[in-house]
C-alpha positions as CSV (number, residue, x, y, z in Angstrom):
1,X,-48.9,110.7,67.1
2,X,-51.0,108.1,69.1
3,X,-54.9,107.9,67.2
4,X,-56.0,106.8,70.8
5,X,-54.9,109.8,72.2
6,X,-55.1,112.8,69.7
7,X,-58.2,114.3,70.9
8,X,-57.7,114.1,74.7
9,X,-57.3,117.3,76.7
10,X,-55.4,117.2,80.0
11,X,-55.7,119.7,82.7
12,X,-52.1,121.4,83.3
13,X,-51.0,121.0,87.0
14,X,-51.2,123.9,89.6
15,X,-47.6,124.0,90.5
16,X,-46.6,124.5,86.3
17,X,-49.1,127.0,86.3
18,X,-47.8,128.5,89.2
19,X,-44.2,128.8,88.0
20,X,-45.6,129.9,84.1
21,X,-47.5,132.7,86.3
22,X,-44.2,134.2,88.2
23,X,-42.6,134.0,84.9
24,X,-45.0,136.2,83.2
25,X,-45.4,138.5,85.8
26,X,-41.9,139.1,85.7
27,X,-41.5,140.3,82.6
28,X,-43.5,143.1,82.5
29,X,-44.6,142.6,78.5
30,X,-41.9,141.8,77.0
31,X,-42.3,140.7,73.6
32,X,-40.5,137.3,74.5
33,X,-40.9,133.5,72.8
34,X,-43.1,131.7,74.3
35,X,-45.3,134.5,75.9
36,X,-48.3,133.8,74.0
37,X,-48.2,130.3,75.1
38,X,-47.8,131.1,78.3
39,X,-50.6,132.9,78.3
40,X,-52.6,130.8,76.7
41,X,-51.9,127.8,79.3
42,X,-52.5,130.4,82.1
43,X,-55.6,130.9,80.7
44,X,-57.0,127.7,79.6
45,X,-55.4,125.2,82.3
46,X,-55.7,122.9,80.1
47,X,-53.2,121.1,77.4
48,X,-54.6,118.8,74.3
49,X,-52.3,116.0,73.8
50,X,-50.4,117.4,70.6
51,X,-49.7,121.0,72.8
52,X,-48.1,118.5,74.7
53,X,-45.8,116.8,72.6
54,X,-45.1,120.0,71.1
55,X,-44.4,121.5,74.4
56,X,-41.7,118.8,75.2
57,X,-40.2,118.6,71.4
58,X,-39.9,122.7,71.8
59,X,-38.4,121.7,75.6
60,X,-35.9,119.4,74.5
61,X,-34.9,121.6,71.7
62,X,-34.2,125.0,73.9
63,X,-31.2,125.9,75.2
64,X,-31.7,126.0,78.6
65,X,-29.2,128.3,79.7
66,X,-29.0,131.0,77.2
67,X,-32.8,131.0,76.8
68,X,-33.3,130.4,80.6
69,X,-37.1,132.5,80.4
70,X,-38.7,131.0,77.3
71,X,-37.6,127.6,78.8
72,X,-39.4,129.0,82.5
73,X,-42.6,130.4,80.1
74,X,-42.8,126.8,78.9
75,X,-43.3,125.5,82.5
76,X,-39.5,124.9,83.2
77,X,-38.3,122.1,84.8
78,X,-41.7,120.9,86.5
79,X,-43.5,120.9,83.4
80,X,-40.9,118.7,81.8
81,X,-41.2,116.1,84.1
82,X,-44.9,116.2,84.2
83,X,-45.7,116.2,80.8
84,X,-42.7,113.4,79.7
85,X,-44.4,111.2,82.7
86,X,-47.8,111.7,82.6
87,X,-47.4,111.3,78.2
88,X,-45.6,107.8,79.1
89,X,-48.4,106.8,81.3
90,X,-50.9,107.4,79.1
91,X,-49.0,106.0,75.9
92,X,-48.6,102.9,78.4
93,X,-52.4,102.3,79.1
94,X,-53.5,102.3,75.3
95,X,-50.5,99.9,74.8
96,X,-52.1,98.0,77.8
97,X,-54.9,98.1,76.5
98,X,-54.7,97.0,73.0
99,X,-52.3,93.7,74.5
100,X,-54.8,92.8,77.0
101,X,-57.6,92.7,74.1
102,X,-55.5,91.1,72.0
103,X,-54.4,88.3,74.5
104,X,-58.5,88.0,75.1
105,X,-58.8,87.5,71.3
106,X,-55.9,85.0,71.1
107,X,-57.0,83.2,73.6
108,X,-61.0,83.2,73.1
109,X,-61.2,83.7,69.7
110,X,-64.8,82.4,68.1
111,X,-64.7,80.4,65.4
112,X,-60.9,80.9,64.7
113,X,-61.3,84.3,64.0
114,X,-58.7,86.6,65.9
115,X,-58.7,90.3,66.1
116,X,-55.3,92.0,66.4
117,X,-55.5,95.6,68.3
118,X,-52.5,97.0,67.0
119,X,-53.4,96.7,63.2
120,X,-55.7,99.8,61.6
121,X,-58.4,98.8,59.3
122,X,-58.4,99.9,56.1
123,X,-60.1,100.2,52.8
124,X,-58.5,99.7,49.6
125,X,-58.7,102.7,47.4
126,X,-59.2,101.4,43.6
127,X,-58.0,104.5,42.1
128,X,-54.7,103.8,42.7
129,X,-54.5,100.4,41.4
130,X,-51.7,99.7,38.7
131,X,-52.8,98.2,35.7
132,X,-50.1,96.3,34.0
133,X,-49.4,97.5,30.2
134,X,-50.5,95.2,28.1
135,X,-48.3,96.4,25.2
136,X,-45.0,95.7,27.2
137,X,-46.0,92.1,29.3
138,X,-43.9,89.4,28.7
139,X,-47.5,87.3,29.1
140,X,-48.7,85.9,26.3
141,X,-52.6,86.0,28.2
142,X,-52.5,89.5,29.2
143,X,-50.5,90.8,26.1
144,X,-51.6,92.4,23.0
145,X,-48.6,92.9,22.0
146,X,-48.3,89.4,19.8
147,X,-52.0,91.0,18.0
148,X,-50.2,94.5,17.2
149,X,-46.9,92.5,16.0
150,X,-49.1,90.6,13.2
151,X,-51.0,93.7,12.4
152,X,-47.8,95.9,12.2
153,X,-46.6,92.9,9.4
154,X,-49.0,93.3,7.8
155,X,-49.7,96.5,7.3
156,X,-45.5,96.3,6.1
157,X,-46.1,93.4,3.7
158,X,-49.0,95.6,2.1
159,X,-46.6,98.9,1.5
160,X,-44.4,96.8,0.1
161,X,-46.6,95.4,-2.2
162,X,-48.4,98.4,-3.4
163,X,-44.4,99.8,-4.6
């Protein structure tokens, strides 16, 4: 999903809401797929961005003859178009967005310092960190294991000598 856009609520057009309407009202209650969604879009006229995208996944997933009224309770043919072209668009101005400020910071950058808009920032988390084992490293600086290897020698050299 697109951070930019996650949040963003769009208004659904009249003429999907129109054709989600006559499908409902032909039905008469009917405990079909989609109803509630329907219903729900009637309702609210408005879409957020990931009712969207799950509206089209659902869409492209549907067979659209066999299940010819939960494909018209989605919004049919009108909402597919709409929502695939007006998704693109808006996918295509946070893309614009981010190259335009990036040329800006290629091209004007203070000091050498050059901000790219497509990489997140991030923290490092220390808790997940890997700390080598010191008992198996083939270092000799980070390894004990040349300390325990004397001691373990020892320690045999003394058994033996108390028998």
């Amino acid at each position: 999903m697109n951070n930019d856009l996650k949040d963003r609520v769009y208004d659904v057009p009249q003429d999907v809401l129109a054709k989600i309407s006559a499908t409902v009202a032909s039905l008469a209650n009917s405990n079909v797929p989609g109803i509630q969604r329907a219903k729900t879009l009637m309702n609210d006229k408005k879409v957020t961005y990931g009712q969207l995208k799950r509206i089209i996944h659902d869409m492209k997933t549907i067979d659209k003859v066999k299940n010819k009224i939960t494909y018209d309770l989605y919004g049919g043919e009108l909402m597919e178009k709409w929502s695939n072209t007006f998704l693109d668009g808006e996918r295509q101005l946070v893309k614009s967005k981010k190259t335009a400020s990036q040329n800006i910071n290629n091209n004007t950058g203070l000091n050498g310092f050059r901000k790219n808009a497509f990489r997140k920032t991030h923290s490092k988390n220390d808790s997940s960190k890997s700390y080598p084992n010191l008992l198996k490293s083939n270092s000799e600086q980070n390894s004990i294991s040349s300390i325990t290897g004397g001691i373990s020698e020892e320690v045999e050299r003394i058994k033996k000598l108390m028998l």
